[in-house]
N, C-alpha and C positions, 0 to 999 in steps of 0.2 A: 408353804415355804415362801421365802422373802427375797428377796434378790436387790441389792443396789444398782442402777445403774447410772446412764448418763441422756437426760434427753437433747432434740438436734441441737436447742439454743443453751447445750451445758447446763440445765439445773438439775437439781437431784429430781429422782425418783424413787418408784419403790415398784416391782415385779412381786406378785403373786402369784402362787402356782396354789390353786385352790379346786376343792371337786367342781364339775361343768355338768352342767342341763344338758343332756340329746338330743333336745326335741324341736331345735332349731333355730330355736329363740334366745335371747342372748340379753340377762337383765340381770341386776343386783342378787337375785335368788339363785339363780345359774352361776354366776361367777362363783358364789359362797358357797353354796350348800348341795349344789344337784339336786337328786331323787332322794334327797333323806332325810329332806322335812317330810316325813308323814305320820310326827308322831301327833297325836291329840294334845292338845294343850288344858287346861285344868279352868273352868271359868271361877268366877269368883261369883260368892254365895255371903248372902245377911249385910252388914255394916261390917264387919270387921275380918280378918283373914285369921288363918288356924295357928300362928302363931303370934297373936296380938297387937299385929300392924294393923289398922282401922283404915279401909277403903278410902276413907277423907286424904290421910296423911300419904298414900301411896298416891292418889290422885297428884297431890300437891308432888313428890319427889318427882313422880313420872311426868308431868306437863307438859307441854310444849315453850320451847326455847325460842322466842323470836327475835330476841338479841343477836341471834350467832350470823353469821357471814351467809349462809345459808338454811334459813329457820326451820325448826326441828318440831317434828308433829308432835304431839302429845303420845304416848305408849298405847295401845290397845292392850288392858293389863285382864282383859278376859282371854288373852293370847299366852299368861306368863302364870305359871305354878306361883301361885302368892309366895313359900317358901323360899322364890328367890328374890323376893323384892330387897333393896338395901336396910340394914339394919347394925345397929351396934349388938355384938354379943359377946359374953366371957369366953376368952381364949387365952391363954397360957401358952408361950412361946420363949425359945433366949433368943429369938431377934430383936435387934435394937424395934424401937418405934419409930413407924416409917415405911420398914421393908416389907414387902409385896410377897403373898404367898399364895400357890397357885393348888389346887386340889382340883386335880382334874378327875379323880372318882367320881364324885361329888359334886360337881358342878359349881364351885366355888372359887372368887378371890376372896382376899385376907390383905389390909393393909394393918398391922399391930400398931396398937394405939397404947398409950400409959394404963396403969393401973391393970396389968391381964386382960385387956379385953381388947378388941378388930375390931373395925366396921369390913362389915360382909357385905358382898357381891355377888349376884347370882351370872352363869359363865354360860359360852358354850366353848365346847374343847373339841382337840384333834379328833376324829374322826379314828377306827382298829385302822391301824398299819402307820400312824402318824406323830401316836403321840410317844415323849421324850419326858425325862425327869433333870433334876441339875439345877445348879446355881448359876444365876446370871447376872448382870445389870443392864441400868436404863444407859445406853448409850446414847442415846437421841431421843428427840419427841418432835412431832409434825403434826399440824393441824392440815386439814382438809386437805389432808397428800394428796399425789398424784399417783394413780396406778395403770404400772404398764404388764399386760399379760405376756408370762415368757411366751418362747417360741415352740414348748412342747406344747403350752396349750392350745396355741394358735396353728400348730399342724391338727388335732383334732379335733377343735371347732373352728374355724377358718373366717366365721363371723367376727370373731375376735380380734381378726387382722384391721380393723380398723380405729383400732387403740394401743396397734404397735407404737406408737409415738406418745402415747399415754393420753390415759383416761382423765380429765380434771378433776377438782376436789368438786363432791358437790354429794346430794343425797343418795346417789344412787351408785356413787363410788365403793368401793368393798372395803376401802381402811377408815370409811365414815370420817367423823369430825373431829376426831385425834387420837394417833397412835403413841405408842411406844415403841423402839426398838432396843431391840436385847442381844447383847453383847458379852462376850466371856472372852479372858484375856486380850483384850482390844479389838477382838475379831466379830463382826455381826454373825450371828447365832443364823441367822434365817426367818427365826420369827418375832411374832409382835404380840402386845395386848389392844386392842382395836376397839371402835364404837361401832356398834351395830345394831342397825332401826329396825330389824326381823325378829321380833318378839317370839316368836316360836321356836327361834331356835335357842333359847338361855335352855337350859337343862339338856342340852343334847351334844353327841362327839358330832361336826359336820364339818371340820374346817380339815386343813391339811397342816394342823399342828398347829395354827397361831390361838390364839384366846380370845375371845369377843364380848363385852360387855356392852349392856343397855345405854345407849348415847349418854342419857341423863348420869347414867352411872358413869362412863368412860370421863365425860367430863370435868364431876369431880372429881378422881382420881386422879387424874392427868395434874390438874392444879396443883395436886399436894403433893405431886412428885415429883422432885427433882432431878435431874442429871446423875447417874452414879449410884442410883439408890438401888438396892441388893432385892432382888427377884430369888424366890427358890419357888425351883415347880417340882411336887410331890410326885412320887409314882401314883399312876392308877391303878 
């Protein structure tokens, strides 16, 4: 979950309350995911991937970004089920084109594009006991937020206390290089769609409800969506 707040010099924020590492240690993988990456990830095999994306063109979407504010490594895509690399597919929807659909069974976003068809995203989602269904919108967008760990987390890893004042944007931040915040009836929801540089976790529940797309993917999403644009997240 997500929290607004206020840091000392008044600029916004954002609180996450996400699973935590035990083991004492206190790093982008602990903040996100705890003990539940352990799933095996899928290498990739031949020139081309099982659903007709060609290792070249995944190379080329996944790369590194050294334009951005803080440059972005290229994907380790022997870390990532080829099936979630980005791709246009037929889909059939009555959302206008545009609107953001979340399948968190599945491991999937959905931006609806003209003519019946998405471009697909490959996700990681709420983790059992986390996740939620329902329509929402983009109330805000932030590039390389700042994140401050609430105070539940910071009573049970106490390492944590030293980003009570917030964490800077930067690669090792948990909201990555640009979020989304989601809102229903004016009120922030709690969660977010996020860039996340942990290739292992795309196909997996590890977050505490927010949705995490692959940097390179989070960031063009992020471009093509504007303020107000209608989110519907699926049951799992």
């Amino acid at each position: 979950m997500i929290m607004d707040g206020q840091n000392a010099a008044g600029s916004e924020i954002d609180e996450v309350a996400v699973p935590e590492h035990r083991s004492g240690t206190l790093n982008r993988r602990s903040f996100l995911f705890g003990s539940a990456i352990g799933l095996g990830a899928l290498g990739l095999a031949g020139c081309s991937t099982s659903d007709g994306i060609s290792l070249a063109e995944a190379q080329q979407i996944y790369g590194p970004v050294p334009t951005e504010k803080f440059p972005i490594p290229a994907v380790d895509l022997s870390k990532v089920n080829p099936k979630y690399f980005r791709r246009t597919v037929s889909y059939e929807s009555k959302e206008a084109p545009g609107t953001i659909i979340v399948d968190p069974g599945n491991y999937y976003v959905y931006r609806i594009e003209d003519g019946g068809s998405a471009t697909r995203y490959g996700a990681n989602v709420g983790r059992a006991g986390f996740l939620w269904s329902g329509d929402a919108y983009v109330g805000r967008k932030s590039e390389w937020a700042t994140w401050t760990p609430p105070k539940e987390m910071i009573q049970r890893q106490p390492e944590a206390a030293k980003y009570a004042r917030g964490m800077p944007g930067g690669l090792d931040n948990p909201l990555g290089a640009r979020t989304l915040h989601l809102y229903q009836n004016g009120t922030y929801t709690l969660y977010t769609i996020y860039a996340t540089s942990d290739p292992e976790s795309i196909g997996s529940g590890v977050t505490s409800g927010c949705v995490g797309l692959l940097s390179q993917d989070m960031i063009e999403l992020y471009a093509r969506t504007p303020v107000k644009t209608k989110v519907v997240v699926l049951p799992a």
